[in-house]
N, C-alpha and C positions, 0 to 999 in steps of 0.2 A: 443592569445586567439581566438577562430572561435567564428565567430559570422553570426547572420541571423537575417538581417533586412530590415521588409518590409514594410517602413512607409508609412500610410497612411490604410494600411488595417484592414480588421478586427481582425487579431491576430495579436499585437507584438511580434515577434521573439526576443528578443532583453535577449541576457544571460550572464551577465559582472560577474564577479570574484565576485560580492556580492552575488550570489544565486548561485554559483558552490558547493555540497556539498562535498567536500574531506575529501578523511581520516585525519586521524591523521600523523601529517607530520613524526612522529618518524616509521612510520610502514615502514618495508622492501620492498623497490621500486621492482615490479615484471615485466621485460620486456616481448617483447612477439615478435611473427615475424607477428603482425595482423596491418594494417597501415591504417589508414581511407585518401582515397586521392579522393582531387577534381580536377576535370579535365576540363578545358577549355570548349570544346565541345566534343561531342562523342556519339556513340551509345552502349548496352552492350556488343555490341560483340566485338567492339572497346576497350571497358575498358577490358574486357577479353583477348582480343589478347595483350593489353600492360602487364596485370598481369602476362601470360604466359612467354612474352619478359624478365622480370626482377625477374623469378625466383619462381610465385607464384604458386599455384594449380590455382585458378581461382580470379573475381572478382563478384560482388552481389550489383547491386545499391539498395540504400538504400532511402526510402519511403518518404524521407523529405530531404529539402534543394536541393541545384541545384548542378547537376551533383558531388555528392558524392557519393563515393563507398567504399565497404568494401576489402578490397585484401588480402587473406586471406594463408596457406599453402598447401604445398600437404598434407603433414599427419599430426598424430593429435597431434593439440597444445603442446607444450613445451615451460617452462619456460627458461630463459635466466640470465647469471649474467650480461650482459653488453649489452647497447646497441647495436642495430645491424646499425653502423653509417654507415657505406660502402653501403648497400641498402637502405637506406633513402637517402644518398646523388646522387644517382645514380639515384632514383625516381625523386627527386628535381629539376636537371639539365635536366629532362626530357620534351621538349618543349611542351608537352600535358598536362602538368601536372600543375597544378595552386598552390596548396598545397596539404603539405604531412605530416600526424600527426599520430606518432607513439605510439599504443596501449598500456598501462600498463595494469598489471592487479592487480584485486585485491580479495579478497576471499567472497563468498557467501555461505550460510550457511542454509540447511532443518529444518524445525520445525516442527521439532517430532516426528523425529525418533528414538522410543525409545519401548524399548520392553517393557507389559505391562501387568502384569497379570490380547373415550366414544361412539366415532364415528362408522359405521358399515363401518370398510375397509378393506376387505378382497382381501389378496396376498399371492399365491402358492411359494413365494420364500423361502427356507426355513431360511433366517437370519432375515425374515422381523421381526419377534418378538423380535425377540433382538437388533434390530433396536429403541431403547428408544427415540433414538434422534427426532424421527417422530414421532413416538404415545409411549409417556410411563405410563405405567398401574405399574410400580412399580417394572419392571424387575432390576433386579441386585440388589435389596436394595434402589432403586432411589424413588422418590418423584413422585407417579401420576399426570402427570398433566403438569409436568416442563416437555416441548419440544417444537419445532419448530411449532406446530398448523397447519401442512402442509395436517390432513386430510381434513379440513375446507375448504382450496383453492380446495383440491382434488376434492373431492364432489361437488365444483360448477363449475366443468369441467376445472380449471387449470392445467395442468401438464407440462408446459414447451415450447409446442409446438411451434418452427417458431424461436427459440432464439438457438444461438451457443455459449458456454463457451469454452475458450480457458484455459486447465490448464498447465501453463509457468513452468516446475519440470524440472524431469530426463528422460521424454517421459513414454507414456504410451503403455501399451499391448493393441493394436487397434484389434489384433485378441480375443481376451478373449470377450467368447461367452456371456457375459454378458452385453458387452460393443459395440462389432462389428457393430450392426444394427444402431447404434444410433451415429457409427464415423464418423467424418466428412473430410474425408481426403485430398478435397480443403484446407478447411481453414490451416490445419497443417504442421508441420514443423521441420528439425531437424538445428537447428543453431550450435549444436556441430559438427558437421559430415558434413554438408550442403550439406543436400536432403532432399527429402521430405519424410523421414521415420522414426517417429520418436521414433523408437521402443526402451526398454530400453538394455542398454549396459548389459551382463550376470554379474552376478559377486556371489561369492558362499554364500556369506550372505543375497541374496538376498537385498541389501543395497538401488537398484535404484528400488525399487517397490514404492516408494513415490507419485509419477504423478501417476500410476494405480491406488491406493487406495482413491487419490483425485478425482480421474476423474469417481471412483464406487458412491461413496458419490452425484456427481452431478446427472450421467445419468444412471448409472445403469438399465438395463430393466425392467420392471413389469411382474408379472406372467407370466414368463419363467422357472419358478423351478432351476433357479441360484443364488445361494447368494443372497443378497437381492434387493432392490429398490431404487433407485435414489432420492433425493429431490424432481426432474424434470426431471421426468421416462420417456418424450417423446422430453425433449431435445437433441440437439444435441451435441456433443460434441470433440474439437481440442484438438490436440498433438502439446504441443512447447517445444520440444527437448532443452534446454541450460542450464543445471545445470551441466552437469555429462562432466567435463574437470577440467584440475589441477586448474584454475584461470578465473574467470569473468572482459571480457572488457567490457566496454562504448558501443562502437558498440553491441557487443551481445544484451545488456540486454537492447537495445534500440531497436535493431529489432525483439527481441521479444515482447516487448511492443505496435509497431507499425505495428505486421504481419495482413495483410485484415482486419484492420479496419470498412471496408462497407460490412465483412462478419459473422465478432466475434462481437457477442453484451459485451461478458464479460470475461475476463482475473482474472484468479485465481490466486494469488499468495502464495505461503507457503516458504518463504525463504526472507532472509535480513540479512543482515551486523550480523555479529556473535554476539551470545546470551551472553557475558560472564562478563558483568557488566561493564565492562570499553570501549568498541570501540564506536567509535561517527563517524559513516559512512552516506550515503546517494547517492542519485543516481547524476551523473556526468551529465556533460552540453548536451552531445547528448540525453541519456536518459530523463532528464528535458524539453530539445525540444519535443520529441516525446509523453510526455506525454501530454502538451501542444498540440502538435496538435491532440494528441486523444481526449480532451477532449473537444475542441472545431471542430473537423471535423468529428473525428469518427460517426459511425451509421447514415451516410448521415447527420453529423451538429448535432444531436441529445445527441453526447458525447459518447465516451467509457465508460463501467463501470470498474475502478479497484479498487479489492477486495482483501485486505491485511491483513497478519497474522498479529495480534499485536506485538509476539515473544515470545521467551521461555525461558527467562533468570533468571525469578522469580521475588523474592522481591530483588536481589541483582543488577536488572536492571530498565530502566525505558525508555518504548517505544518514549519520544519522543527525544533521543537519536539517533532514526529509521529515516532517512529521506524518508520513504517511507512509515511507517506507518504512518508515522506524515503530511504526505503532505496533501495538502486541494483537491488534485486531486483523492486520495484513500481512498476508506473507510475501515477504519481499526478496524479487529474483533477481539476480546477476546474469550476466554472461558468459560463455567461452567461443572461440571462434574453434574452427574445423580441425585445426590441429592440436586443442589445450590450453594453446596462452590463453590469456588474457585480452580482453579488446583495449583497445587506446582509451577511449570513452569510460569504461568501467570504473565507478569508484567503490571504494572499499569501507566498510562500517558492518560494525557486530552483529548489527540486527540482520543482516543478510542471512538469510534461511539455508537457499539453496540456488541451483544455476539452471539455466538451459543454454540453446546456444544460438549466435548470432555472426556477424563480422564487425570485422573493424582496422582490421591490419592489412588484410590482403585486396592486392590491385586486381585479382582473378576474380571477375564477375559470379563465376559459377561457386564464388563461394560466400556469395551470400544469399540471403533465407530466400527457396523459391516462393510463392504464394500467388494472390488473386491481386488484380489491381482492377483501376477504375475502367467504366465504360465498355466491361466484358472482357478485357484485357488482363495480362499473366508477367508479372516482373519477377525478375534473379535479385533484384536491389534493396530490398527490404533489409534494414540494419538496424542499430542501435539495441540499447536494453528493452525499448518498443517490443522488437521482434524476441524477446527471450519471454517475457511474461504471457503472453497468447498461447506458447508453447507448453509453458507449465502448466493453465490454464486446462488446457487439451488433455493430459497427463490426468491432472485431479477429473476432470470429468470420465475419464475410465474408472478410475476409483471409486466415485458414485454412482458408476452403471454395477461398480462389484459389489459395494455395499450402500446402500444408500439410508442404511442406517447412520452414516459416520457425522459426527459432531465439529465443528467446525475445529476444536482442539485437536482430535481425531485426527484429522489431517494434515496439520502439523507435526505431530508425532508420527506419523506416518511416513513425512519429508524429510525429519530427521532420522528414524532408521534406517530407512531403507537409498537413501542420494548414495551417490559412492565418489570416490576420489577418481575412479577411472584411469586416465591421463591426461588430468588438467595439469597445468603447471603454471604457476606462480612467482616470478620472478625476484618480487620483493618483500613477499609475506610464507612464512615457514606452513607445511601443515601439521600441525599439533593434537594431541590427543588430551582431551579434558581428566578430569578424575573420574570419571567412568568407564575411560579410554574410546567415548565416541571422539570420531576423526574428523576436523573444522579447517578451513582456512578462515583468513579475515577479510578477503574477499569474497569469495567462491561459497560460504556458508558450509555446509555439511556434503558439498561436493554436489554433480552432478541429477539430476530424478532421473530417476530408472523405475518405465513406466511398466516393467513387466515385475520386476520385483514389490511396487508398490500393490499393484492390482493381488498378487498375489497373497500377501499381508494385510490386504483392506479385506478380502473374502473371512479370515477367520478373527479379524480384528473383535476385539470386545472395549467397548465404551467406556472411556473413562469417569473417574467418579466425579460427582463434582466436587466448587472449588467452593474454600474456605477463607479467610483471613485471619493475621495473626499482626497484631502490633509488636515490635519488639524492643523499642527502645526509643531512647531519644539524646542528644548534645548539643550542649546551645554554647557556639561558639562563630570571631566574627574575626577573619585571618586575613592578612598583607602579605604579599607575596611578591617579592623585587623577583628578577629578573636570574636565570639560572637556579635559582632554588626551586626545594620542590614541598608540596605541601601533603601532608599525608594525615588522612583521618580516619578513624577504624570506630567498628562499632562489633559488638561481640555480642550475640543471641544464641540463645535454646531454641531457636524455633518453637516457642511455646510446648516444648517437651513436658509431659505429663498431663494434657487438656485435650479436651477433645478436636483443636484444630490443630495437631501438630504435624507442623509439616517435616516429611521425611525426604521428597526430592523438587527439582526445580523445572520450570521450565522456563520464564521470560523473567530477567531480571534488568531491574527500571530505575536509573539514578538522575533525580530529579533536582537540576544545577542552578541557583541562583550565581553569576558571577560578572564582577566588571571589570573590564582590561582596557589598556592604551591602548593594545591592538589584540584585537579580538582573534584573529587568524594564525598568532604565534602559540595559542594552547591547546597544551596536551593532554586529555584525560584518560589515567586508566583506571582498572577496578580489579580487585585480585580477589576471588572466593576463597575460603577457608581451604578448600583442597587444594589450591594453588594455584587454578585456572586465572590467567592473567588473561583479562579484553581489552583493547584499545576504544575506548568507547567514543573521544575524540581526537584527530593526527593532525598536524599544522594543515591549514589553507592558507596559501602564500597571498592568495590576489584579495583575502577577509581583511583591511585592514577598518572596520568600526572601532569605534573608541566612544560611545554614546550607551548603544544598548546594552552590548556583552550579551549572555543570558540567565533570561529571566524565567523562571522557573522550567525548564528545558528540560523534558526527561529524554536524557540519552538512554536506548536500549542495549541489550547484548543477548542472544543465545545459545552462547558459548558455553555457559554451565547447565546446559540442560541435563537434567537427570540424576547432578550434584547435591550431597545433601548441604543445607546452609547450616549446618548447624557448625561456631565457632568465629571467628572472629573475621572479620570483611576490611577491607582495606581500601580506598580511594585518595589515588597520585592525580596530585596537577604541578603540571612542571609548565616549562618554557621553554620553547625546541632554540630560541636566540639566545648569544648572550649581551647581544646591546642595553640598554637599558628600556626595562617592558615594568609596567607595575598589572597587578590581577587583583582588583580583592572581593574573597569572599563576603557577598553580604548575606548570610545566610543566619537563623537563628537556632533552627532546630536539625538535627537529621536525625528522622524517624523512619523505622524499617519497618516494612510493611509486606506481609508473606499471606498468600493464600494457598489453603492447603486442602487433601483431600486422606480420606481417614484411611482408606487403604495403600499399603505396605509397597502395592504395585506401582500406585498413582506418582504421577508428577506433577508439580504445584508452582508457582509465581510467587517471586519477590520484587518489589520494591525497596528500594534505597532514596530516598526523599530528603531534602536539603532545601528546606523553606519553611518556612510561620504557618501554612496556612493547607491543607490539602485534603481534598477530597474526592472520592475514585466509583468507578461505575464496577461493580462486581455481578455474577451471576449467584452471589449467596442470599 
């Protein structure tokens, strides 16, 4: 296992087998000729003249850890059934070479690609009016009213200005005159191809237009008489090439996460571990570092922002499944379509922040997201959770034109006050109010971003303190669980009350699941805080039936108790939605709670709820 540890400083690098998120051990192992090697000492041209020596196209150091690099082929990637042992060993034996760690790969997956049939703010573009998403007056049969509230920031001079989005797809068309003036071609990148162009690959269904349609939603120009208008019409905006190859490594989807951090204030993401109710994926140990160091170095120490699609798997999935929507490093968005509901596509999990909005139910073209498409061209069809994260995106980048002082927690807290319930509606999840009386659903997160109210709130925002940690306890116990019954395990803390890291409110709370089931898609997990706030942290997936993995150290998240004090006693239900005969058992030794705090009164702080032997966590203390 690589490891990076720099004790004593301000990040622990420190990433053991307890927080590696892996597939599912039964998935088909995918080789690859992509090898992450470290090397002694060296310069790049040193690492490139040894890549060339043993057969590679080139090599690419990579943005974190010491002297790593990426070594990559001449042409383009191909899968493998077998190891490529013969040049691994030959790297190995090579006296420059320190270690050498052979890429797998594994499958990443677009959301939403899917074919789909009051203010004075006037714009010549002609999609701007069917642009609902930004100002809607009731176009397509939608609901006046229900949108992003981005003429509000507009009007008091926000539009994006000084802030770079990086959207991480299939690349986007940088020549598409809607887009051009506003591309930022430093920041960008093609990690499929590796150069710096991150144009999309042709292909006759127009299939890689996903990164353009995302990247129209952000920056799109204002009255220019092209298609319509950006969120953040005078932002700027990057191309990170790395969706469009048969298989996603560790390396890629780390250095895209990692590309000019001190030049990208925000990374869009619309893609994660396949939608299809049963995969339990997450981002691997390079990637987990990198996000790590974005979020504590990026934006000059300020934090990277990443913006993630919740997923598109429906009701027959559940995002915190996602190790990327679900991370406490990304804020992960939902959708609503023009009128409130719900999209069909949408699934539902705690860690869901907040919404913007998309389609998914209606046959009315015009109601779905206008934007930029390939080849200079302007589509109505842009859909899925894809089309919500771009927008949110947009959103946060006003808030950094208002203050650009704000810390990547900052903005979170920011999403949480200020989203509003609007008139979404909900069909099969209540909206509830926590113990602070902030208002959540368990889809929809804290309701809708409302980009005038947010801008408004980031202008006198003040910086939160930082964070702290507090251990609080521990239970070593190892439980059987037949089928209809339910298993409940409590642990009761002070939140370290009377020390100097005691924590007084919450913001991300993380319960970290060893378990193994006959069938893995029949369990239910909840978690109830001392104040009562009940989250659903996992709900059946019908089509999950593994009976091999279960999971294995899984930290499900929630944001449901934000603001809540922990102090008192916690509670965690695992039941069984059947009553056939199912067995679960806990193999777990220890659960220990783990709370980061910060010392003022105002401040809101992180819990952990941890249920394994063995853990260890990346903090900014």
């Amino acid at each position: 296992m690589l490891r990076f540890c720099r004790d004593g400083t301000a990040v622990a690098l420190i990433l053991l087998n307890a927080l590696v998120l892996i597939a599912a051990a039964d998935e088909e192992v995918i080789f690859t000729d992509h090898f992450l090697v470290q090397l002694h000492e060296g310069t790049n041209e040193d690492a490139h003249q040894l890549a060339r020596e043993h057969g590679f196209g080139s090599a690419r150091k990579l943005p974190f850890g010491e002297g790593l690099f990426h070594f990559y082929p001449w042409e383009i990637p191909k899968t493998r059934r077998k190891r490529s042992l013969q040049q691994h060993r030959r790297l190995a034996k090579d006296h420059r070479v320190k270690n050498v760690f052979p890429q797998e790969g594994f499958g990443r997956q677009k959301r939403g690609y899917r074919e789909i049939s009051n203010m004075d703010v006037n714009m010549s573009d002609p999609l701007f009016t069917k642009q609902w998403y930004l100002i809607n007056t009731g176009q397509a049969d939608g609901t006046p009213g229900l949108d992003l509230n981005v003429a509000e920031a507009w009007n008091m001079g926000f539009t994006g200005k000084g802030v770079t989005i990086a959207i991480m797809d299939d690349g986007i068309d940088y020549l598409h005159p809607d887009l051009a003036s506003n591309y930022n071609a430093e920041a960008s990148f093609d990690f499929s191809s590796n150069d710096p162009y991150p144009y999309p690959r042709y292909t006759d269904d127009w299939f890689n237009s996903h990164g353009t349609r995302c990247a129209g939603e952000v920056s799109a120009v204002s009255n220019n008489n092209i298609c319509g208008v950006g969120v953040a019409y005078n932002s700027k905006v990057a191309g990170i090439r790395m969706l469009d190859q048969p298989f996603m490594t560790d390396i890629i989807e780390a250095s895209s996460i990692s590309h000019m951090p001190q030049v990208i204030d925000i990374y869009s993401a619309s893609w994660g571990p396949t939608d299809d109710g049963k995969t339990v994926d997450g981002p691997r140990e390079l990637t987990l570092q990198a996000m790590a160091d974005g979020v504590n170095k990026g934006r000059g120490g300020k934090g990277s922002i990443y913006v993630w699609a919740s997923g598109d798997g429906g009701s027959y999935d559940d995002c915190n499944c996602d190790g990327y929507a679900s991370s406490m490093w990304t804020i992960s968005i939902n959708s609503a379509i023009n009128d409130g509901r719900t999209a069909l596509y949408d699934e539902s999990c705690s860690s869901t922040l907040a919404s913007t909005f998309s389609n998914g139910r209606k046959r009315n073209p015009e109601a779905g997201v206008a934007t930029t498409d390939l080849y200079g061209n302007c589509t109505l069809r842009h859909s899925g959770t894809s089309a919500a994260a771009p927008e949110a995106a947009g959103v946060f980048a006003l808030a950094l034109e208002a203050n650009p002082n704000l810390m990547w927690r900052d903005l979170q807290h920011l999403t949480v006050l200020t989203s509003k319930r609007n008139k979404l509606h909900d069909e099969v999840h209540q909206w509830r109010r926590n113990g602070v009386g902030l208002e959540f659903n368990h889809l929809f997160g804290y309701g809708v971003l409302d980009a005038g109210g947010m801008v408004k709130l980031a202008r006198e925002w003040k910086t939160v303190p930082e964070r702290f940690h507090c251990v609080a306890g521990s239970v070593q116990e190892t439980h059987k669980i037949q089928s209809g019954n339910k298993l409940v395990l409590s642990i009761t803390t002070d939140a370290c009350q009377g020390k100097d890291n005691f924590v007084r409110y919450l913001e991300h709370v993380q319960a970290v699941i060893t378990i193994n089931a006959s069938r893995r898609g029949d369990l239910n997990v909840n978690m109830t805080s001392p104040m009562g706030t009940k989250s659903i942290l996992l709900s059946r997936r019908p089509r999950d039936d593994d009976a091999k993995v279960g999971f294995d150290k899984w930290p499900f998240m929630t944001t449901h108790t934000w603001g809540e004090d922990p102090r008192g006693t916690w509670l965690l239900e695992r039941s069984s939605s059947l009553s056939r005969e199912v067995w679960y058992m806990a193999s777990c030794r220890h659960l220990s709670v783990y709370f980061s705090s910060d010392l003022s009164a105002s401040s809101i702080s992180f819990l952990r709820v941890s249920i394994f032997s063995l853990y260890c966590w990346i903090s900014s203390s």
